[in-house]
C-alpha positions as CSV (number, residue, x, y, z in Angstrom):
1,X,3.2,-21.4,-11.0
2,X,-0.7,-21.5,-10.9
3,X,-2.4,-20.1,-14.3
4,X,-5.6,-18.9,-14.8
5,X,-6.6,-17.9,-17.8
6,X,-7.7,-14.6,-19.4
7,X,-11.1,-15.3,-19.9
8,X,-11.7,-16.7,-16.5
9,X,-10.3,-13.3,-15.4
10,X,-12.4,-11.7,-17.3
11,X,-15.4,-13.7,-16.1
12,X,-14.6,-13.0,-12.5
13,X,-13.6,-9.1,-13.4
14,X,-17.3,-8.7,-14.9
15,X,-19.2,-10.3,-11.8
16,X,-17.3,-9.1,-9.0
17,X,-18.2,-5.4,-8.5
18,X,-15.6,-2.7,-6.9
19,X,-17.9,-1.7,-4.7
20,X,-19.0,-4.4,-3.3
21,X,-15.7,-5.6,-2.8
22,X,-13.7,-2.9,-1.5
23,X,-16.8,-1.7,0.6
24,X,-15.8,-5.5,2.6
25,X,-12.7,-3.6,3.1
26,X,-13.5,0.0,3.8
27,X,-16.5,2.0,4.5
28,X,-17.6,4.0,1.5
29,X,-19.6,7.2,0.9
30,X,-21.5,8.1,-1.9
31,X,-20.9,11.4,-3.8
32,X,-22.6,11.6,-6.9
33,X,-21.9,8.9,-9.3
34,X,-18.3,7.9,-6.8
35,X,-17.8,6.6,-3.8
36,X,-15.3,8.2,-1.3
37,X,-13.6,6.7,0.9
38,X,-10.1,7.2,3.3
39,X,-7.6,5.5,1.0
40,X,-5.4,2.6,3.3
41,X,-2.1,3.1,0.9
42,X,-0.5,6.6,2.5
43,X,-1.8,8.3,5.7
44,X,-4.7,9.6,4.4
45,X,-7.0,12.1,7.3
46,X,-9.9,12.8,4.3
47,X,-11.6,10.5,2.1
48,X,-9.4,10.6,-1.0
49,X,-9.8,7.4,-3.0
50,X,-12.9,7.4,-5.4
51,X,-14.2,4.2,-6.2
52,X,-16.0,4.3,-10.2
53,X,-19.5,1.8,-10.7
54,X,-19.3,3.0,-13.9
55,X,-15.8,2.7,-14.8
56,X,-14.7,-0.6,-12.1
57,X,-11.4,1.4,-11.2
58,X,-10.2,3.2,-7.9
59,X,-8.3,5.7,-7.9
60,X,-6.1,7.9,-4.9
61,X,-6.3,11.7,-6.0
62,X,-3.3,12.4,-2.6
63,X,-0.7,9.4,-3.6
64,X,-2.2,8.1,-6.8
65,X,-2.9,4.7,-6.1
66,X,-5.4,3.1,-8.3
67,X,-6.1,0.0,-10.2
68,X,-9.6,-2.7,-10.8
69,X,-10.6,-5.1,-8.3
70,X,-7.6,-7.4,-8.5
71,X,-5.5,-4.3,-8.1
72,X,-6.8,-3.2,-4.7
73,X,-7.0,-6.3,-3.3
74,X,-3.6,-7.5,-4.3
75,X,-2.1,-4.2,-2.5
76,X,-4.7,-4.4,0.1
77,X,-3.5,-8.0,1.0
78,X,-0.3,-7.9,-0.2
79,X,-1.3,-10.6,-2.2
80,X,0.3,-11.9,-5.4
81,X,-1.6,-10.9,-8.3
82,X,-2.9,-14.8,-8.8
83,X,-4.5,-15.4,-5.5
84,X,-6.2,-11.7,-5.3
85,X,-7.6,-12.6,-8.6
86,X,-8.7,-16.2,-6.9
87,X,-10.1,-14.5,-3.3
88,X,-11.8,-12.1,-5.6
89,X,-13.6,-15.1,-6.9
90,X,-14.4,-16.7,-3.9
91,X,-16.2,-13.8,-2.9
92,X,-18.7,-13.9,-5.2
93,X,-19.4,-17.7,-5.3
94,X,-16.4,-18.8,-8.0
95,X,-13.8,-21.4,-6.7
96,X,-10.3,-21.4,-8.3
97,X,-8.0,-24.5,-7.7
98,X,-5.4,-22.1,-7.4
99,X,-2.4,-22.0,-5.2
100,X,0.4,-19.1,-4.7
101,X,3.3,-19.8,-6.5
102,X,5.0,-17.8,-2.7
103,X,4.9,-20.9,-0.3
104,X,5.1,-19.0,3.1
105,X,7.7,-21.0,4.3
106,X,7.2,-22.5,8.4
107,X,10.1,-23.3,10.5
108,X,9.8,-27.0,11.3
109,X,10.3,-25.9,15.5
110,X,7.1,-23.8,14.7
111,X,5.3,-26.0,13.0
112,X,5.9,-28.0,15.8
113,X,4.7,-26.2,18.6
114,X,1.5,-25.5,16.5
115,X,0.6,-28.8,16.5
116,X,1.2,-29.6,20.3
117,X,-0.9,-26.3,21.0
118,X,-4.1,-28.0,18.9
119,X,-3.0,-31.5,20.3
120,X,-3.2,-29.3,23.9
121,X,-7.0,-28.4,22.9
122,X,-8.2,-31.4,21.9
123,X,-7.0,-33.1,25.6
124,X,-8.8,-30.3,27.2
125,X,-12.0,-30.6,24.9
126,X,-12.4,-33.9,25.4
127,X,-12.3,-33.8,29.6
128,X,-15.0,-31.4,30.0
129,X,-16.5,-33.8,28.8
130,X,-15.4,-36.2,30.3
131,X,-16.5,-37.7,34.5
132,X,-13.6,-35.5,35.7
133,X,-15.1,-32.3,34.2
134,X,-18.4,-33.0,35.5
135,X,-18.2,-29.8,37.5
136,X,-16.3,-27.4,35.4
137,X,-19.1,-27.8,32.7
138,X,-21.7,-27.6,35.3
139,X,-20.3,-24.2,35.9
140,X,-19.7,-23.2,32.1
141,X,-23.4,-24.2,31.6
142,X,-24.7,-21.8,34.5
143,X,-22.8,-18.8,32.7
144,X,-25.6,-19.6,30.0
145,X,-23.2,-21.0,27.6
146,X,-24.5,-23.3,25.7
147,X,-23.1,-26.5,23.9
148,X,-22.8,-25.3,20.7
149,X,-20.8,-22.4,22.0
150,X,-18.7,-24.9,23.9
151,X,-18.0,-26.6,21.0
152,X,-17.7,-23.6,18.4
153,X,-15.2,-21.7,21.1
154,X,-13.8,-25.0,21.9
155,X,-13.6,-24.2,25.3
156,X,-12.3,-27.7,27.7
157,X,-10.8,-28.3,31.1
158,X,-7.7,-29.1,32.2
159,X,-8.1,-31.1,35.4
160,X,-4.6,-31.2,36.9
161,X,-2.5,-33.9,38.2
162,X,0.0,-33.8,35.0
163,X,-2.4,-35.2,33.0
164,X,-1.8,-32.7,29.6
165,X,1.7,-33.0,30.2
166,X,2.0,-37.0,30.2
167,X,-1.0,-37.2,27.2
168,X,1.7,-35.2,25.0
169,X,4.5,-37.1,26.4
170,X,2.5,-40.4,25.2
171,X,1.7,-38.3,21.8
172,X,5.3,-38.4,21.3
173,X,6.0,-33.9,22.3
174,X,9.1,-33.8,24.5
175,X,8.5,-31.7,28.1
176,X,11.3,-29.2,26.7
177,X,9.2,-28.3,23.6
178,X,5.5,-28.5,26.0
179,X,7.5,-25.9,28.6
180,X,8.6,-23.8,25.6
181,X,4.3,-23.5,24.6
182,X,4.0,-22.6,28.3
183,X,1.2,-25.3,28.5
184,X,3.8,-27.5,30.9
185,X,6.4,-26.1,33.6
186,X,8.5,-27.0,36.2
187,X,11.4,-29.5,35.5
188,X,12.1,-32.6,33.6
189,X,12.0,-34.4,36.7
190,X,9.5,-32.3,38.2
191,X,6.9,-31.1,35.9
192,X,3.2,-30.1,36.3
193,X,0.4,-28.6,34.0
194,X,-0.2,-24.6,33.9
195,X,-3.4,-24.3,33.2
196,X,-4.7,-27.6,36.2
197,X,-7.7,-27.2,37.5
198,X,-8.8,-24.6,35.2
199,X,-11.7,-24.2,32.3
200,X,-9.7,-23.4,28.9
201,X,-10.6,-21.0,26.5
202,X,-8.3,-21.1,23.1
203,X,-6.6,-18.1,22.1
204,X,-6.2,-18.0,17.8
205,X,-3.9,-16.3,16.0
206,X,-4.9,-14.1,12.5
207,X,-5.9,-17.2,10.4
208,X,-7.3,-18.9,13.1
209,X,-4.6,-21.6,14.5
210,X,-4.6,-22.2,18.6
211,X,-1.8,-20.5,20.0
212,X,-2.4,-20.2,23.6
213,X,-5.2,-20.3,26.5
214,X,-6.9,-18.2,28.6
215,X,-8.2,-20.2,31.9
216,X,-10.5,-19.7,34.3
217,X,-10.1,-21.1,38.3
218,X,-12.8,-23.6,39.5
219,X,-12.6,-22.4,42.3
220,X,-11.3,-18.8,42.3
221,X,-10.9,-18.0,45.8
222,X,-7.8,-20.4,45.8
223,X,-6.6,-19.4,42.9
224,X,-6.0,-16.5,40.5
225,X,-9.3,-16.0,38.9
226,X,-7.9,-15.7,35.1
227,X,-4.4,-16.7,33.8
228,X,-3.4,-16.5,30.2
229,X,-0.2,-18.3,28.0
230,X,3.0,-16.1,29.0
231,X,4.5,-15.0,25.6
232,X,5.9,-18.0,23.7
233,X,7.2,-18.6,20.0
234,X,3.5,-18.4,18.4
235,X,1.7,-15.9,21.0
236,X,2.3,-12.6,22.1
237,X,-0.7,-10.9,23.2
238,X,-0.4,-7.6,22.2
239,X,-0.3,-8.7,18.6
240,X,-3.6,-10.6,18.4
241,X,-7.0,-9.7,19.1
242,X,-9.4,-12.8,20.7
243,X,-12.0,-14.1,17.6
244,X,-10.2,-11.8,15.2
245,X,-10.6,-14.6,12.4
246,X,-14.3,-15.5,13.3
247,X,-15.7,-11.8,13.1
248,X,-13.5,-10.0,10.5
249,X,-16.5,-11.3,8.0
250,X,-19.6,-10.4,10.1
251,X,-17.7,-7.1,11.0
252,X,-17.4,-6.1,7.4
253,X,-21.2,-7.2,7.0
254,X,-22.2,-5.2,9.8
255,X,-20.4,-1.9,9.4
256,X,-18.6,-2.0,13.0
257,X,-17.0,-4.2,15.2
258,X,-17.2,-4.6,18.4
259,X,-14.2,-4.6,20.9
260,X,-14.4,-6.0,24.5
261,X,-12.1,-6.9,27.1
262,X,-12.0,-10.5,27.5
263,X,-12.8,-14.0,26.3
264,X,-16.5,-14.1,28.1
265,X,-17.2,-10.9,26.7
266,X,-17.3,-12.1,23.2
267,X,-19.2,-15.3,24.1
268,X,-22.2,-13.2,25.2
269,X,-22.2,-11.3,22.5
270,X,-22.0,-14.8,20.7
271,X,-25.2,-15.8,22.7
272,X,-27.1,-12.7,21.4
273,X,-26.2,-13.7,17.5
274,X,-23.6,-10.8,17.5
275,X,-20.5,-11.8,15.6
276,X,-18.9,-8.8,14.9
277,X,-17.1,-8.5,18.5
278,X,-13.3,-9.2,19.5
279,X,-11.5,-8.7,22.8
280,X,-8.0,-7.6,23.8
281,X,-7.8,-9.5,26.7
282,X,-8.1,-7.1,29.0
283,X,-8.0,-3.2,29.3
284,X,-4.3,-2.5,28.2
285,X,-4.1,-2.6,24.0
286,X,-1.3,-2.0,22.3
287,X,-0.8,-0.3,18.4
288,X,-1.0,-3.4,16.6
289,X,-4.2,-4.5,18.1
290,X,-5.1,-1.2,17.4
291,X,-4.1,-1.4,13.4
292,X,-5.8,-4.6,13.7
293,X,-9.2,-2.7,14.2
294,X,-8.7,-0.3,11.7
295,X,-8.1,-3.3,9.2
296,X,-11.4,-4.6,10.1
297,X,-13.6,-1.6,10.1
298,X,-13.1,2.2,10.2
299,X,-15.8,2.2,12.8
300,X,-14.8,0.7,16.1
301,X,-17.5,0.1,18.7
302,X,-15.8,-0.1,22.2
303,X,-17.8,-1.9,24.7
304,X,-15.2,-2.0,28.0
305,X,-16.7,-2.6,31.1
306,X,-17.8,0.3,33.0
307,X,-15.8,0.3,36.0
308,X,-13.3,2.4,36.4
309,X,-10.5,1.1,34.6
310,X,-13.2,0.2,31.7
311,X,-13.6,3.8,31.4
312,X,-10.0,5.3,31.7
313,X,-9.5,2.4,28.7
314,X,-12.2,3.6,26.7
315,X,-10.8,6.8,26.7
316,X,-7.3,5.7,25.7
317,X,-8.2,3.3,23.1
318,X,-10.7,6.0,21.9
319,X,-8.3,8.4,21.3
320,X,-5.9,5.7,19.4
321,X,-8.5,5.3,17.3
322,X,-9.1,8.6,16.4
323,X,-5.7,9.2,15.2
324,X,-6.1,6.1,12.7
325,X,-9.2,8.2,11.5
326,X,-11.6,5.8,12.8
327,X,-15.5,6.9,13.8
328,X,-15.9,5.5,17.3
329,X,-18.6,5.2,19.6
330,X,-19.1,3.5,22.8
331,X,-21.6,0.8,24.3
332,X,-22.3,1.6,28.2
333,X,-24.0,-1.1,30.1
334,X,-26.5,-0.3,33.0
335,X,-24.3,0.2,36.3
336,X,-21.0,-1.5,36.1
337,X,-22.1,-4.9,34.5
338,X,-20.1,-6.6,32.3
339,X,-22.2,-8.4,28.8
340,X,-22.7,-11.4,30.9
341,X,-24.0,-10.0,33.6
342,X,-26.1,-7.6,31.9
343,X,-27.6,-10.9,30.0
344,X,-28.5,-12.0,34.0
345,X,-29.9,-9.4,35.0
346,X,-32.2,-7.9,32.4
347,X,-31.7,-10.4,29.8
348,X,-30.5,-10.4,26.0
349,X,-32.7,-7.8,24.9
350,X,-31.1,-5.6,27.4
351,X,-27.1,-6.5,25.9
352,X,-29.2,-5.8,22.0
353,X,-30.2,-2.2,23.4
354,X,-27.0,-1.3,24.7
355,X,-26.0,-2.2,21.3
356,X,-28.3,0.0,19.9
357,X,-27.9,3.2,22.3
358,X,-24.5,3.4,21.9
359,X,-23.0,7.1,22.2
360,X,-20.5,8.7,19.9
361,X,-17.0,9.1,21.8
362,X,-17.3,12.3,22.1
363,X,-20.6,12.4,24.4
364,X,-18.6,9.7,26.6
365,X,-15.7,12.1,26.5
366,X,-18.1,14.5,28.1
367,X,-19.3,12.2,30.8
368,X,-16.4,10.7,31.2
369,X,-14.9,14.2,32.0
370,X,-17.3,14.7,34.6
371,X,-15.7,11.8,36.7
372,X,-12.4,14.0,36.8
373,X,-13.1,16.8,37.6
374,X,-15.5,18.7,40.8
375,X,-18.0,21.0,38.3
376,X,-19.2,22.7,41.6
377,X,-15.4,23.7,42.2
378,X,-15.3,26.7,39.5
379,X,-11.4,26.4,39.0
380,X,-12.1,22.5,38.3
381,X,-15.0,23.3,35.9
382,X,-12.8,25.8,33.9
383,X,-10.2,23.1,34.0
384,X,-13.1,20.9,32.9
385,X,-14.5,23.6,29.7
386,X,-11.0,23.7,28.5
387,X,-10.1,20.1,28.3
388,X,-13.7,19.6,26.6
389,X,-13.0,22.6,24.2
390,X,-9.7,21.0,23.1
391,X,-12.0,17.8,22.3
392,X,-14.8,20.0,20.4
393,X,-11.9,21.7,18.5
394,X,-11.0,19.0,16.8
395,X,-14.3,18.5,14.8
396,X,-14.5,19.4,10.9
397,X,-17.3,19.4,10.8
398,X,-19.1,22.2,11.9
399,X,-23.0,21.0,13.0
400,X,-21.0,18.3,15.2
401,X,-18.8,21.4,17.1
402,X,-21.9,23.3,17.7
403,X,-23.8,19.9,19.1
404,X,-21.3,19.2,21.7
405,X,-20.7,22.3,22.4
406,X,-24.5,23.0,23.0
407,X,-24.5,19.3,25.4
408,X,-21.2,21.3,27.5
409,X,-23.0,23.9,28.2
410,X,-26.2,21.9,29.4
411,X,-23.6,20.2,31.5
412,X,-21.6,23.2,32.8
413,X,-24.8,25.7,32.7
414,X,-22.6,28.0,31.1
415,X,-23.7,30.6,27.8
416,X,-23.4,28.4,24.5
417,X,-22.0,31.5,22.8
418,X,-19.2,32.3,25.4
419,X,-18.2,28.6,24.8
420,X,-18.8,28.5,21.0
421,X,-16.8,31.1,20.8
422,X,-13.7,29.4,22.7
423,X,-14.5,26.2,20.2
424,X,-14.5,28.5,17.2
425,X,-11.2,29.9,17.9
426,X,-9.9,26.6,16.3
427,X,-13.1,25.9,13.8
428,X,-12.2,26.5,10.6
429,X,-13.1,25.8,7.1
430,X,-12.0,22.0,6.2
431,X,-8.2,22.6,5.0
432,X,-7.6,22.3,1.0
433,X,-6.0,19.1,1.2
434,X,-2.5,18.7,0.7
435,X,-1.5,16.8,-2.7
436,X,1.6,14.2,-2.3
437,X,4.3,14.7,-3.8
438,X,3.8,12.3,-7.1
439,X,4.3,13.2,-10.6
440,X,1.5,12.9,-13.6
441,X,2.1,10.3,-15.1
442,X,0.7,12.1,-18.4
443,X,3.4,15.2,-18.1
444,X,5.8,13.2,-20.5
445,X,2.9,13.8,-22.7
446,X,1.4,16.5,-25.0
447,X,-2.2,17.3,-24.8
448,X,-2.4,15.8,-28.8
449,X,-1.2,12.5,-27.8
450,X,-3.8,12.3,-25.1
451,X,-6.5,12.8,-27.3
452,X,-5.6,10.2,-29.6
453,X,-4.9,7.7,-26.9
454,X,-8.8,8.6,-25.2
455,X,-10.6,8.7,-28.4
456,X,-8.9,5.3,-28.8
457,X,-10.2,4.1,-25.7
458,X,-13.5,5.1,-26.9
459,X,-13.8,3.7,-30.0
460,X,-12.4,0.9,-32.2
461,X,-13.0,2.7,-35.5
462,X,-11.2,5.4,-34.2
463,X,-8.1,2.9,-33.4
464,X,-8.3,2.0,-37.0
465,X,-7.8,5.5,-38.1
466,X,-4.8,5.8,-36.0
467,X,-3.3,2.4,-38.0
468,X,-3.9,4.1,-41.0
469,X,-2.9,7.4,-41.3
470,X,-0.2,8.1,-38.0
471,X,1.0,4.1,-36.7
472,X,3.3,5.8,-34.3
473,X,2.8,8.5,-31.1
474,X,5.9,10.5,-30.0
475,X,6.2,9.7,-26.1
476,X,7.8,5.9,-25.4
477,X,5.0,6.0,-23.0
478,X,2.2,7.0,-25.1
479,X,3.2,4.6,-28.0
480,X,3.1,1.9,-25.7
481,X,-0.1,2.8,-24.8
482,X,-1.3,3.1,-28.1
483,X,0.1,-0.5,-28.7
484,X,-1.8,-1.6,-25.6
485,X,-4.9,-0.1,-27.0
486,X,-4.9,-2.3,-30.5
487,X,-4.1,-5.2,-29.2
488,X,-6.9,-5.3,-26.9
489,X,-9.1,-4.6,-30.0
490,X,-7.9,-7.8,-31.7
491,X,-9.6,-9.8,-29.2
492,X,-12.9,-7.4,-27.9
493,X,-15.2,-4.5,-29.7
494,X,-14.9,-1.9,-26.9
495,X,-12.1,-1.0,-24.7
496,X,-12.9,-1.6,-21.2
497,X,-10.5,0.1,-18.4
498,X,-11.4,-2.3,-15.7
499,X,-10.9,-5.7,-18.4
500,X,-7.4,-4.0,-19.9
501,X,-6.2,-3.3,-16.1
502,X,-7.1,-7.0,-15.5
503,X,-3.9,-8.0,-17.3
504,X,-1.7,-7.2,-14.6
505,X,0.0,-4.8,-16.5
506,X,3.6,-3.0,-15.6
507,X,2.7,0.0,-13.0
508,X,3.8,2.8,-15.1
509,X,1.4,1.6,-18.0
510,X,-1.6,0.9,-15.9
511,X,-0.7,4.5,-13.4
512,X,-0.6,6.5,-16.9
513,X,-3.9,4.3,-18.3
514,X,-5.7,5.4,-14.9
515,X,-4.7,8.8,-14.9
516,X,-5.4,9.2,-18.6
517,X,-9.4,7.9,-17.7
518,X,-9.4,10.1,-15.4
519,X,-8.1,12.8,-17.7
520,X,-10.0,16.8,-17.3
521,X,-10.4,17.0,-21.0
522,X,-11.4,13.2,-21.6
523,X,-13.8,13.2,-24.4
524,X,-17.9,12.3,-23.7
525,X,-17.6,11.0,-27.3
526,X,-15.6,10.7,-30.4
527,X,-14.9,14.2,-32.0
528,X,-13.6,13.9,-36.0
529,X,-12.6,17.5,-35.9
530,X,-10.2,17.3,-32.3
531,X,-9.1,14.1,-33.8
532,X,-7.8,15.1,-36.9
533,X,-6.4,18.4,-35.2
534,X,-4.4,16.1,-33.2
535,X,-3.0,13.7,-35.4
536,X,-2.1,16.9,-37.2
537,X,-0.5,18.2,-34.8
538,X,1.4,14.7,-34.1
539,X,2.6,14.5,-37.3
540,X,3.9,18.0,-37.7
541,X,5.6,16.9,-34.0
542,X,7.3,14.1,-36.0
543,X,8.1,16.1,-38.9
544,X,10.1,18.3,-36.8
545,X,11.6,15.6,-35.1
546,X,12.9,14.4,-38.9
547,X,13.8,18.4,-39.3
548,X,16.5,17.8,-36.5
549,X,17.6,14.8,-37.8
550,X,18.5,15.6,-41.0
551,X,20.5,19.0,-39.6
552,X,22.3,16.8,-37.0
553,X,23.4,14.5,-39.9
554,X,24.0,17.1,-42.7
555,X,26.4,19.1,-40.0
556,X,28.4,16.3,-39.6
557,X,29.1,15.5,-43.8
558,X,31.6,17.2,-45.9
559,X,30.5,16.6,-49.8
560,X,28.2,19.6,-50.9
561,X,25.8,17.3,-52.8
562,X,24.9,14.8,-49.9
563,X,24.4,18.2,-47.9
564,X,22.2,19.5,-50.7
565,X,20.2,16.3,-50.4
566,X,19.6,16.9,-47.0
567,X,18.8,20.4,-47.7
568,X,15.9,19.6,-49.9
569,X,14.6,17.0,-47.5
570,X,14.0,19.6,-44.7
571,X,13.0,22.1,-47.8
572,X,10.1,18.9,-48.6
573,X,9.6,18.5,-44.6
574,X,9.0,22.2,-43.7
575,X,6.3,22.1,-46.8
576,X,4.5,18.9,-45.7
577,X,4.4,21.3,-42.3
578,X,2.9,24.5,-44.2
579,X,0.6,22.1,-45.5
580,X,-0.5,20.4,-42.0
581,X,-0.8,24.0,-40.5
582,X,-3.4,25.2,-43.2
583,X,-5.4,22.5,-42.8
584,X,-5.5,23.0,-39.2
585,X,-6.4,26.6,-39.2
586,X,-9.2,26.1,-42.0
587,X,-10.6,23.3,-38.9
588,X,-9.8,26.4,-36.4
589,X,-12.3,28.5,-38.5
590,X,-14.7,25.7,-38.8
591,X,-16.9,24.5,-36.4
592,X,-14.2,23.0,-33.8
């Protein structure tokens, strides 16, 4: 099992900032000295996880996750705690010679077919190259792309006559397991290449292994223009997205990715210096592609083409996206031009200004609406104000309701107010949100046990006045804590939430730390007078505890003087409590 040590931790916990590194993950919204944003661990429709600069913690106020750095990254991954703690450090420039200790485990069949899938690229980079794909890369070239993209999308040829088939033969891969990858078929006596006579574009998986192709026809009038790897062992296509692992980075850099329809559509994007761009292979996506987008970004640029299927997918897709609380806008390029042809036309700066003029979905919806419906039939224009009212409902927010409800009735020349007053029907205040269904993890304890433990947390004197004149809380909980709390002053002057959580500690210790920061009555500084109230208070808690004791055990014996022993004790007891109370009304009349 790998090992780093606590002070590397430690090092890495003090450079890496939260908010840095979950804003890679999520988008994040300042508000005041927090940042907001939707939390990824429940279904969550409202920003509800704040993210502390000050403080280096997160925190869920709907399902109460929280945790540092490591935390949210471990969850967020699904990571053990070892390798968040080491990706955390490669993010900010720190390399740990770490490996998990959990050794995904690849069936050797797999493992197998990965290799003849790369050993499958290689043939085909290697022949465009090559006299026979003199032609193909003639034609890849006049598409503008250029030889670094050849090379960085590994795109190749496959020029037919069995030749991919008999190089794996001679690389030792039996037809059975080439048939199985789909890049051979036919029969073992009878076998031919899929993809012959075709330009190859590798499809990747999450991490970036070659799984399949996508092929182009040389000559398409003879032949299907695109093909693509039926479903085999390592690809299904509705469970990857094209470039996933080259633009998750630039995606999280930018603030948005970009999601097209094919492999082409990326590479012109590619051209343009835009990495942030994916494709789904076409117009149909499914929900994990979908989850796949809202895993890179909350915002989700579509950019289908603008045909008519590009548009009925837009819509679809948009709406998906809506529903995983994405913000979603749409590119539109001139006519019905795809990104290539929009580069040959009117030339890259054209593709950048689409980029720029993108719409929010909801103006599309509005256009889009138009193409459905007659507006200068007045039953199809009603049929039109009502499906776009349904839209405009949906909006929170109310300055975006009024907005679109001002651009429908520029499009339907009808009275904003009349229509306003349709969308308002629905427009309401933002609902209170709903809190889940979790417990506090302080209700186990009393408001006096708090304060100790938070003045604690402020102050190592303070800790040392706890050692000296109480040693022990009531709550298992809170005395664990209050364990927790000294031995971190053994080693450091002040008690940092972020360093402590950095110890990977037990989940009911670190939910109850977190809550307990994040406590309504958590002191700015230390206060003598609360403090002493409470470990009054504490102590007269334990006395009584001692009371009980001593009756429990004096009901159960029968010689008189052992009883009167016990007598006296809670006699002794009961005036170490008159005592305890006095002192803490003369504080009441004080000053605190």
């Amino acid at each position: 099992m790998p090992i780093i040590s606590d002070n590397q931790i430690l090092q890495i916990r003090n450079q890496a900032d939260i908010v840095d590194i979950v804003g890679q993950y999520l988008p994040l919204v300042r508000r005041g000295k927090s940042y907001w944003a939707i939390c990824p661990f429940h279904d969550d429709h409202d920003p509800s996880m704040s993210v502390s600069a000050e403080k280096q913690i997160y925190k869920c106020f709907v399902c109460g996750a929280g945790g540092n750095v490591f935390t949210f990254v471990q969850n967020y991954e699904k990571l053990p705690f070892v390798d968040a703690v080491a990706k955390v450090a490669s993010s900010i420039g720190i390399h740990l010679d770490v490996s998990s200790h959990i050794k995904e485990e690849v069936d050797p069949h797999t493992r197998q077919l990965q290799k003849l899938v790369r050993e499958a690229v290689n043939y085909t980079k290697y022949q465009l190259q090559s006299a026979d794909g003199v032609e193909a890369k003639e034609m890849v070239l006049r598409r503008g792309i250029t030889d670094a993209q050849i090379e960085k999308f590994e795109i190749g040829f496959n020029p037919g006559n069995g030749g991919l088939s008999q190089f794996l033969l001679a690389k030792g891969y039996e037809l059975p397991l080439a048939m199985e990858a789909n890049v051979t078929s036919g029969t073992l006596d009878y076998y031919r290449d899929v993809f012959a006579f075709r330009i190859t574009f590798p499809l990747y998986d999450l991490q970036g292994h070659p799984v399949a192709f996508s092929a182009r026809a040389i000559k398409a009038d003879e032949q299907a223009k695109y093909i693509n790897t039926t479903e085999t062992p390592l690809f299904v296509k509705g469970n990857l997205l094209y470039n996933y692992h080259r633009a998750k980075q630039p995606a999280k850099k930018e603030g948005f990715v970009i999601v097209c329809e094919g492999v082409t559509d990326v590479i012109a994007y590619d051209r343009i210096g835009v990495e942030h761009v994916v494709a789904t292979l076409g117009t149909a996506f499914t929900p994990v592609q979908v989850q796949l987008l809202r895993k890179m970004h909350y915002h989700v640029v579509i950019a289908y083409d603008g045909d008519a299927a590009g548009k009925r997918a837009t819509y679809q897709l948009g709406k998906a996206l809506l529903e995983q609380n994405c913000l979603v806008e749409v590119i539109q390029y001139p006519k019905t031009l795809d990104p290539d042809d929009v580069i040959a036309t009117y030339g890259t700066a054209s593709l950048k200004q689409c980029i720029e003029s993108r719409l929010p979905l909801m103006e599309f919806v509005l256009q889009y609406g138009t193409t459905l419906y007659q507006l200068d039939n007045f039953n199809q224009k009603k049929q039109y104000i009502l499906a776009m009212v349904e839209q405009i409902r949906k909006f929170e927010d109310p300055l975006e309701a009024r907005h679109f409800t001002n651009r429908l009735a520029d499009m339907t020349q009808m009275p904003f107010d009349d229509l306003f007053a349709m969308v308002a029907k629905k427009v309401a205040s933002k609902p209170q949100r709903k809190m889940a269904n979790t417990s506090d993890p302080l209700a186990s304890m009393n408001r006096y046990e708090c304060e100790i433990l938070a003045q604690m947390m402020l102050s190592k004197e303070v800790s040392k006045q706890f050692t000296d004149q109480l040693g022990f809380l009531i709550t298992p909980v809170a005395q664990r804590l209050s364990m927790l709390i000294l031995d971190h002053y053994r080693q450091f002057d002040q008690f940092v939430i972020a360093d402590v959580l950095a110890r990977n500690l037990e989940p009911s210790i670190s939910e109850t730390l977190l809550a307990l920061s994040d406590w309504a009555l958590f002191p700015k500084q230390v206060n003598a007078m609360a403090l002493n109230d409470a470990f009054n208070h504490v102590k007269i808690r334990l006395i009584e505890d001692r009371i009980a004791t001593y009756r429990k055990t004096s009901s159960q014996l029968v010689d008189p003087i052992e009883k009167a022993n016990y007598a006296n004790k809670i006699i002794e007891c009961k005036r170490e409590i008159a005592l305890l109370n006095q002192i803490t009304k003369e504080e009441d009349n004080g000053s605190y």
